[in-house]
C-alpha positions as CSV (number, residue, x, y, z in Angstrom):
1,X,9.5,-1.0,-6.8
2,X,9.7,2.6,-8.1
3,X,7.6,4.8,-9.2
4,X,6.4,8.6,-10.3
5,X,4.2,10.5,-12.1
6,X,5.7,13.3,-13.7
7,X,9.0,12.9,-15.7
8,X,11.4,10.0,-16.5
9,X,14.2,11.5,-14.5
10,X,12.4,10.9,-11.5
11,X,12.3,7.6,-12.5
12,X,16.0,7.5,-12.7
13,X,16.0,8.8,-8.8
14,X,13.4,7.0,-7.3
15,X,15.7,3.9,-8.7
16,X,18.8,5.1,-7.3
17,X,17.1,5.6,-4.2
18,X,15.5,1.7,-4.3
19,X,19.0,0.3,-4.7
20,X,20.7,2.4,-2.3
21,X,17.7,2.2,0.8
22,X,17.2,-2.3,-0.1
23,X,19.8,-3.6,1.6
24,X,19.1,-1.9,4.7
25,X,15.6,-1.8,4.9
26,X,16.1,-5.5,4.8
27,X,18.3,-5.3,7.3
28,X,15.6,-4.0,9.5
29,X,13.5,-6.7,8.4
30,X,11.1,-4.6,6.8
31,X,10.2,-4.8,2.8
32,X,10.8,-1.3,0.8
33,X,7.6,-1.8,-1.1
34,X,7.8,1.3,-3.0
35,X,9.5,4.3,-3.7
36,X,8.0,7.8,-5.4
37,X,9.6,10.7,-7.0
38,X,7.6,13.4,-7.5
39,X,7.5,16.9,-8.7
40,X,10.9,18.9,-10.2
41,X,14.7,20.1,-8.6
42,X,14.1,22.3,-5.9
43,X,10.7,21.2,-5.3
44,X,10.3,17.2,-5.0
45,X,8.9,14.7,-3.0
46,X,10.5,11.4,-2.2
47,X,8.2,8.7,-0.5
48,X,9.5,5.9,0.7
49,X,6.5,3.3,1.4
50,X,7.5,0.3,3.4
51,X,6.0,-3.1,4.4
52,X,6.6,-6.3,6.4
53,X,8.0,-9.0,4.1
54,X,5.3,-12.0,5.0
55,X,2.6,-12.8,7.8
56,X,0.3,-10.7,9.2
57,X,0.9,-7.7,11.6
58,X,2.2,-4.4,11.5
59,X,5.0,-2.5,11.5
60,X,4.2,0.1,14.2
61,X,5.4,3.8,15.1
62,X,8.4,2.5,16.9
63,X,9.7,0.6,13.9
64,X,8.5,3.0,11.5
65,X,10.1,6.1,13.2
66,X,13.4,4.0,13.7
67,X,13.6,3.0,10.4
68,X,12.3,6.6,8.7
69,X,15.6,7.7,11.1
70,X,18.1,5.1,9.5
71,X,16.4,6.1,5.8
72,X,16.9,9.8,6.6
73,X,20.7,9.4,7.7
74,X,21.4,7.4,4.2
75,X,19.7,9.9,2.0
76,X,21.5,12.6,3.5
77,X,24.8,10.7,3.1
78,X,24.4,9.6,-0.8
79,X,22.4,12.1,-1.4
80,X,20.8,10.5,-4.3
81,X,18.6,13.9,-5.1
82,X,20.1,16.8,-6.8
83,X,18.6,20.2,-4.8
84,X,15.9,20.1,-2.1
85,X,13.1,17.6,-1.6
86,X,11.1,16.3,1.1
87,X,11.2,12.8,2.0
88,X,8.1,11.4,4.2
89,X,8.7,7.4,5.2
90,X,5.5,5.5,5.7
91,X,3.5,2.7,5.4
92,X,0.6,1.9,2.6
93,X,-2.1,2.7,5.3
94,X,-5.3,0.3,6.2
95,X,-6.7,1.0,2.6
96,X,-4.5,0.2,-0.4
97,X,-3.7,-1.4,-3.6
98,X,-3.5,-5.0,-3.4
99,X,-0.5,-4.7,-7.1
100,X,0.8,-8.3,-6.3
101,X,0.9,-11.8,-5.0
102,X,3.4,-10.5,-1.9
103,X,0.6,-8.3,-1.0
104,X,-2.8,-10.3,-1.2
105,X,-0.8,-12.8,1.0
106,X,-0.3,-9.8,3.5
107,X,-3.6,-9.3,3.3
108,X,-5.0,-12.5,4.3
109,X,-7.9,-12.5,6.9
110,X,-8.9,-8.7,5.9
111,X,-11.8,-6.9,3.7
112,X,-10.9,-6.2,0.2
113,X,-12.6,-4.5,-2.8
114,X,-11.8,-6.3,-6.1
115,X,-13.0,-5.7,-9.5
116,X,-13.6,-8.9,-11.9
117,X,-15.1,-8.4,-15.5
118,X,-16.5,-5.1,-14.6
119,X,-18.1,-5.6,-11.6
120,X,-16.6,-4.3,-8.6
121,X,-17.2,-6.7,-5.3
122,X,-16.8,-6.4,-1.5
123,X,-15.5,-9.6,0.2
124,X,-12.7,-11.1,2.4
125,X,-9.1,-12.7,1.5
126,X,-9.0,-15.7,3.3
127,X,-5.8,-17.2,1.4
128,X,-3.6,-16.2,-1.3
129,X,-0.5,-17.9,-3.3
130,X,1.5,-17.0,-6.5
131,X,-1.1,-17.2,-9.1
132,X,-4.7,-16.7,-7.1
133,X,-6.8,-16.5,-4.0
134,X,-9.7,-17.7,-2.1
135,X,-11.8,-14.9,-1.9
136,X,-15.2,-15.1,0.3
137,X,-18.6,-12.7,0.0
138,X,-21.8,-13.5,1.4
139,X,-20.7,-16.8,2.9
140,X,-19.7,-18.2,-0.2
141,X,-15.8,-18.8,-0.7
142,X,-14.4,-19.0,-4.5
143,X,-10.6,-19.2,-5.7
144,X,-10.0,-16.2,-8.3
145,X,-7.0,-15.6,-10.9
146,X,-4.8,-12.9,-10.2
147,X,-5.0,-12.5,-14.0
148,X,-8.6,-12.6,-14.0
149,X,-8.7,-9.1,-11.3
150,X,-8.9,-5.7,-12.7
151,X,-7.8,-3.6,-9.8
152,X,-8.0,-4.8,-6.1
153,X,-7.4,-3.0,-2.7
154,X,-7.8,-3.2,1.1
155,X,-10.5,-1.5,2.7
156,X,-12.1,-0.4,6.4
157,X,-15.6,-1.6,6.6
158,X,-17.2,-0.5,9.7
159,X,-19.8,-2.3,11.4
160,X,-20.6,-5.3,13.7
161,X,-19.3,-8.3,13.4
162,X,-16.8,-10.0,11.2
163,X,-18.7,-10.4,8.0
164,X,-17.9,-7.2,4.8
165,X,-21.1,-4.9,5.4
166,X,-22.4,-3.1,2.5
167,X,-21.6,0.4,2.5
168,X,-25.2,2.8,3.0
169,X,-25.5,6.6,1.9
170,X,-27.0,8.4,4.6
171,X,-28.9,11.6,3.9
172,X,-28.0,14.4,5.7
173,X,-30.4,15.9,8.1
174,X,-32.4,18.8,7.9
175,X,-32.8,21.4,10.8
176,X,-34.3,23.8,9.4
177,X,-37.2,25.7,11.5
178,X,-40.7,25.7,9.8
């Protein structure tokens, strides 16, 4: 997947750059999830964003660092981006969008934030396929449309237990001397 958000000739580049990292970040049996060009010549940024293909798990430092290594050797060897750029090599992090079926299924077992008709929810993906998952909140489990979502991602609820908590504001206190 590529993708930018400035001009279409990064677009151009952050496809050359999918086509020409695939094959061996499949190799290292990770999944090149996405890749970003940003900014102009001179002065862009290249992320590379990569993934396990299936199953749970993560890809840890080790692997990252080994395959961020590999990535850096190939760009510097095709060099696929005319004048200087930085290129960072990571993962989509603990809280992310969930953009597709590949991802809910990765995503299986962990809190999620999903919006349906408006209303943004708090819950837990407990399965997932091609065209839905089995979503549950507050105990109750329902199957959901990926065409019915609106926007979903991952997210870190902290707290006791396994079940989603509710997020609470907390004021902030006041030590102030009377």
């Amino acid at each position: 997947m590529t993708e930018n958000s400035e001009n279409t000739g990064n677009v151009d580049i952050a496809a050359e750059v999918s086509q020409l990292l695939a094959p061996t970040v499949t190799q290292l049996g990770l999944f090149l999830e996405k890749v970003c060009v940003k900014g102009s010549k001179n002065s862009r940024q290249v992320e590379i964003f990569l993934d396990l293909p299936a199953g749970s798990g993560e890809i840890g430092f080790e692997r990252l660092e080994a395959a961020s290594q590999e990535i850096s050797r190939l760009m510097d060897s095709a060099d696929p981006v005319e004048g200087k750029y930085n290129l960072e090599v990571s993962t989509l992090g603990a809280e992310h969008a969930l953009d597709n079926p590949r991802l809910f299924v990765r995503a299986v077992g962990r809190d999620a934030e999903i919006t349906v008709a408006g209303q943004k929810r708090v819950g837990r993906i407990l399965a997932a396929g091609e065209t839905d998952f089995t979503w549950e909140e507050d105990g109750k489990q329902e199957t959901i449309s990926f065409s019915a979502l609106q926007s979903a991602r991952t997210v870190v609820l902290f707290g006791t237990g396994n079940a989603p908590k509710k997020s609470v504001k907390t004021g902030r206190k006041n030590n102030r001397k009377s």
